[in-house]
C-alpha positions in Angstrom: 86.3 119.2 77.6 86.2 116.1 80.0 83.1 116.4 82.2 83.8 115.3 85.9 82.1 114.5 89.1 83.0 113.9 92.6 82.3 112.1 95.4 83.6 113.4 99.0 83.3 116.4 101.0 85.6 116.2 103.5 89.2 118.1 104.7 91.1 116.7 101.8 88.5 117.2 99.3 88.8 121.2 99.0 92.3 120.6 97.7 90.5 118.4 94.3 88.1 120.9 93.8 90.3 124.0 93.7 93.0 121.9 91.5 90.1 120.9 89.2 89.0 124.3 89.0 92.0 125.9 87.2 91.9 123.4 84.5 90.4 124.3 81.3 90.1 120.6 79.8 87.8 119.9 83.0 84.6 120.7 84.2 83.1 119.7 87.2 79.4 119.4 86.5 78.7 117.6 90.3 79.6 116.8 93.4 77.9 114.1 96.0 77.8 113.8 99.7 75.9 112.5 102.4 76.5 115.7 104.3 74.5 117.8 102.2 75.1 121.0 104.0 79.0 120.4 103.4 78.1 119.7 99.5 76.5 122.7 99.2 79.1 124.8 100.4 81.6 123.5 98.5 79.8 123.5 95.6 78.9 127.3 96.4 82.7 128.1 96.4 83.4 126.0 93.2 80.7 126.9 91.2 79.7 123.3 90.8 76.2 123.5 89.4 74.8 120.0 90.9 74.7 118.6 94.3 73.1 115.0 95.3 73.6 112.9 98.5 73.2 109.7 96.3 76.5 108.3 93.9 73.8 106.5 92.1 71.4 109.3 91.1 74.5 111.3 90.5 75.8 109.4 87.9 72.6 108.4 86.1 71.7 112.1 85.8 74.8 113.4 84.8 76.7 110.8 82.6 80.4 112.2 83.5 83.8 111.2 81.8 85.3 110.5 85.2 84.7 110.4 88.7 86.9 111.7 91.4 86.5 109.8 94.6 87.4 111.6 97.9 86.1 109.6 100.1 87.4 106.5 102.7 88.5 103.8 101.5 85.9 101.4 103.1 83.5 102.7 100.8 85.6 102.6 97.5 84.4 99.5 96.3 80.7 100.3 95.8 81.5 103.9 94.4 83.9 102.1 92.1 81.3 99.3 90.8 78.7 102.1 90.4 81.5 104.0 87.9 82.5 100.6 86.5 78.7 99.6 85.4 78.3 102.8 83.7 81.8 102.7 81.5 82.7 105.4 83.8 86.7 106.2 84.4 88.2 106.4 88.2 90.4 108.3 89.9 90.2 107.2 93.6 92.0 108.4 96.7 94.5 106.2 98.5 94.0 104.1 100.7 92.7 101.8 97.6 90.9 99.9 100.1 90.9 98.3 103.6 92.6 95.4 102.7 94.2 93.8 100.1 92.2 91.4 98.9 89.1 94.2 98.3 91.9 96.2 96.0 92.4 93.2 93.8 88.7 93.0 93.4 88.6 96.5 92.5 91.6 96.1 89.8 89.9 93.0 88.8 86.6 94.8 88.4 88.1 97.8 86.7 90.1 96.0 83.9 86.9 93.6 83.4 84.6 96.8 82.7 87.4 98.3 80.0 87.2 101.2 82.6 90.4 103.2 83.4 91.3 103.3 87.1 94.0 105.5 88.5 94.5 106.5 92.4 95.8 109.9 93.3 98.7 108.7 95.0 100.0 112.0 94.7 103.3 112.5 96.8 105.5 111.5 93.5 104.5 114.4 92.0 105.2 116.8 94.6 108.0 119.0 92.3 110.9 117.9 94.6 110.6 114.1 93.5 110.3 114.6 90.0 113.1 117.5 90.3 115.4 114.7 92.3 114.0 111.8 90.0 115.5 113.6 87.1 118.9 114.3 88.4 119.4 111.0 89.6 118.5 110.1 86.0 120.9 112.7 84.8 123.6 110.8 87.3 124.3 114.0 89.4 125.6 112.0 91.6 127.0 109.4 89.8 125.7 106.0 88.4 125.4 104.2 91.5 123.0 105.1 94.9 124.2 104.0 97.4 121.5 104.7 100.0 118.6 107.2 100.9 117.1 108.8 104.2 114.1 110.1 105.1 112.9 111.5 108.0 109.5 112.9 109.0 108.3 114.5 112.2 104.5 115.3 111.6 103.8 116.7 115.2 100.1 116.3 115.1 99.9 113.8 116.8 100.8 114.3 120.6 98.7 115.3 123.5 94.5 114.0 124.3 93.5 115.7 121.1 95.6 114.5 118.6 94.1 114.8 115.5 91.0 116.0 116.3 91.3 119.7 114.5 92.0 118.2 110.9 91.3 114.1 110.5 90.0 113.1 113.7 89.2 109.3 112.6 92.8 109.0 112.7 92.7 108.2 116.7 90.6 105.0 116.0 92.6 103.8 113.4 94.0 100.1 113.8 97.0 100.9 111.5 97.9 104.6 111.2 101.4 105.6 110.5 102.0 102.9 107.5 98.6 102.7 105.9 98.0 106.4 106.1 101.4 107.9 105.9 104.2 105.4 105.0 102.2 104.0 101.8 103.2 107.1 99.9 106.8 107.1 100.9 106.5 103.3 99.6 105.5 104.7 96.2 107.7 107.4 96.0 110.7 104.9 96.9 109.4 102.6 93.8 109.0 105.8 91.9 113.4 107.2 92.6 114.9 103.9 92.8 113.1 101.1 91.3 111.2 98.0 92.6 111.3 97.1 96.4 113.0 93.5 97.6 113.5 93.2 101.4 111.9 95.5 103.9 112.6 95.3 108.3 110.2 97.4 110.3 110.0 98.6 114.1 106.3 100.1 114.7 105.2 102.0 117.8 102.9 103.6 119.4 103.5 106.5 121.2 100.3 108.7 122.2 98.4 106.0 124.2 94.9 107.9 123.1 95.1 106.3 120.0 94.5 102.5 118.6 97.4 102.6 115.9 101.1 102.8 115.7 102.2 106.5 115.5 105.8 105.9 114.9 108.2 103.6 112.8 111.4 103.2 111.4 111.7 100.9 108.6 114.5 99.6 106.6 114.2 99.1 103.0 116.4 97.1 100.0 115.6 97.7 96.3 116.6 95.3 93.5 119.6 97.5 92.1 121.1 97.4 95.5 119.7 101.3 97.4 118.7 100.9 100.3 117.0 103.4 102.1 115.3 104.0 105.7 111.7 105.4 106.6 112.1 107.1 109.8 108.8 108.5 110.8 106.7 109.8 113.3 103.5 111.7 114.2 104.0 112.5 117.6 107.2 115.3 117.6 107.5 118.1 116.1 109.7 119.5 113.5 111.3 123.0 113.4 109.7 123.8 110.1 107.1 126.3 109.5 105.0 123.9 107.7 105.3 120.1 108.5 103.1 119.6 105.9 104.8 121.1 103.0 107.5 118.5 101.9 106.9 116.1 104.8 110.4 116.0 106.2 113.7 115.8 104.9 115.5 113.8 103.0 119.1 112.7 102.2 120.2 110.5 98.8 123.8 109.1 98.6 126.1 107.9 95.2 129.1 107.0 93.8 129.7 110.9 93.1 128.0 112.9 96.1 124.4 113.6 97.7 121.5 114.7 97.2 119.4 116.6 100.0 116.1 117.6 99.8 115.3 120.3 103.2 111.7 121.4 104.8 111.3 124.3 102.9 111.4 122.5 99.5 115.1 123.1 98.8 117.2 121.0 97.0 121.2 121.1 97.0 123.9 118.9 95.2 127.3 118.1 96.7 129.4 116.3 94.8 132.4 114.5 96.1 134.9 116.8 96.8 132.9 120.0 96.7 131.0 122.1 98.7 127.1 122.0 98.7 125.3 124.0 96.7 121.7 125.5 96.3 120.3 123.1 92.9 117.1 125.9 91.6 113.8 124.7 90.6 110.2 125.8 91.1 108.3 124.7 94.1 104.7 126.8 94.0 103.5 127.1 98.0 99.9 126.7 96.4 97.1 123.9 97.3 99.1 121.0 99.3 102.5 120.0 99.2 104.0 122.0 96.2 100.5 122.1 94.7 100.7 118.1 93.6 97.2 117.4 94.0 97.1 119.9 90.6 100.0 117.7 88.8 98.8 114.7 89.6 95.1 115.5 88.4 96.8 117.0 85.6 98.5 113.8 84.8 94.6 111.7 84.7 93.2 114.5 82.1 96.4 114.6 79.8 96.7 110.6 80.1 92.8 110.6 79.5 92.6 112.9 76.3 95.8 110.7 75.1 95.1 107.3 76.0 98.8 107.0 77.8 99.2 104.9 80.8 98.8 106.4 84.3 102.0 106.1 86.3 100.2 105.4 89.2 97.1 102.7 88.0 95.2 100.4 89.6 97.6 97.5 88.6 100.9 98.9 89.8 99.6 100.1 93.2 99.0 97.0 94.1 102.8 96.3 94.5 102.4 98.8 97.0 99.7 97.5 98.9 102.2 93.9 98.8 105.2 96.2 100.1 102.8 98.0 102.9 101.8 94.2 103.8 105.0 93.2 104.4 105.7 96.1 106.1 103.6 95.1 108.7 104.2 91.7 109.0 108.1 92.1 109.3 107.2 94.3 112.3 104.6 91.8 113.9 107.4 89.0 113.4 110.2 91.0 114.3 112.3 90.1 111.3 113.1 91.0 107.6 110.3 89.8 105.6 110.8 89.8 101.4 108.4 92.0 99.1 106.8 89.5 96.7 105.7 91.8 94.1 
């Protein structure tokens, strides 16, 4: 059994625990916050038997396999050089860290320690991307893709008090939609069709309460010749009864038909010449967003305990970080700009 800990208490971080809970490789021996009120209740509902308001203390006592880090990503780099010193693996929420420049140093850091270093980007593993990733494999739809779009309408994010019920340091955010939101579309994109070229982005902002940009659509062209388009924002509303269950919807295009992924987690196939039809595969409504946070945390222990590469390490998200870079500086510019990963 692997012997965890985690840092974080906050709105996301109930969704860790309860994954980490049902699996019987894992045991979550501690948990540290500076809200120690917030700790304690978690760890009440978890049965985690240690709480501490200091990372360092936490670790020294407690000598874990791993740490989960649920926590912002200003304060990723000193968690992670605390883990580091002590041999101690990583798994760290997105954003890696404020800028780019602080996530190399935490790669760096990682791979010079011989410590493993994984983020829970986990919106690849949400069942309907790895159900579409293998029929795209499977050529469903042919051997060429042609093009993919995706559209999202979050709705939390109009009126004074956007935000404020679930993640309210969203509203002083100097990049929102993109560094919160549009960096896991940007991995899931790498993740179905392959490395990321050429991107051309439009940002706005649309709910003047807030310091970021709220909406976006952005125009992206892959090596093997998909391209796709990100059309996003936070401020409508969709007709879904949960926003937050597959994000949006989704429309893939080949040689031999389409693809579409719908709100409610369906996915249907029409090929060329045919009508659509109803394409069955399991979608649990548990935890968050087809209970990925589980899969993904899934993925650490199993790649842990068998010393295989995590599809979503320290190394390789830092081509995202480049794509989300460019992403913004096409849209400052006003032109294409090329992905240099």
């Amino acid at each position: 059994m692997l012997k965890g800990v985690c840092v974080g208490a906050g709105y996301f971080s109930r969704f860790h625990y309860e994954a980490w809970s049902r699996m019987p490789e894992v045991k979550i021996i501690a948990l540290c916050d500076s809200n120690k009120d917030k700790a304690v209740e978690i760890a009440n509902e978890f049965h985690i038997a240690s709480v501490y308001t200091s990372v360092i203390e936490m670790l020294d006592k407690e000598q874990p396999d791993f740490i989960d880090i649920i926590t912002p990503p200003e304060t990723h780099l000193q968690i992670c050089r605390e883990a580091f010193h002590r041999k101690i693996n990583v798994m760290v929420q997105k954003a890696l860290a404020p800028t780019y420049d602080e996530a190399v140093m935490i790669v760096n850091e990682a791979e010079q320690a011989g410590v493993r270093l994984m983020l829970h980007e986990n919106f690849r593993f949400q069942p309907w991307y790895r159900e579409i990733k293998e029929l795209l494999d499977e050529k469903v739809i042919g051997d060429t893709i042609f093009s993919a779009y995706f559209r999202m309408r979050m709705g939390d994010g109009w009126g004074d008090e956007a935000y404020l019920n679930r993640q309210p340091y969203f509203r002083e955010m100097e990049r929102l939609l993109v560094y919160e939101t549009g960096i896991h579309f940007i991995d899931t994109f790498r993740y179905l069709f392959g490395e990321i070229t050429e991107v051309y982005a439009k940002l706005r902002k649309l709910n003047p309460v807030i310091k970021g940009e709220d909406a976006g659509i952005i125009h992206f062209e892959f090596e093997n010749g998909v391209q796709a388009v990100w059309d996003a924002n936070r401020y409508n509303e969709s007709v879904t009864e949960n926003a937050r269950y597959t994000f949006g919807e989704m429309l893939i295009e080949g040689n031999n038909g389409s693809i579409r992924l719908y709100n409610n987690g369906n996915i249907t196939i029409q090929t060329l010449g045919s009508p659509e039809r109803i394409h069955a595969y399991h979608h649990p409504k548990s935890n968050f967003a087809g209970d990925c946070v589980y899969t993904i945390q899934q993925h650490f222990v199993d790649c842990l305990l068998n010393k295989k590469p995590f599809e979503t390490s320290g190394s390789d998200y830092l081509n995202n970080i480049k794509i989300q870079e460019a992403v913004y500086e096409s849209a400052a510019k006003g032109i294409p700009v090329i992905a240099k990963i």
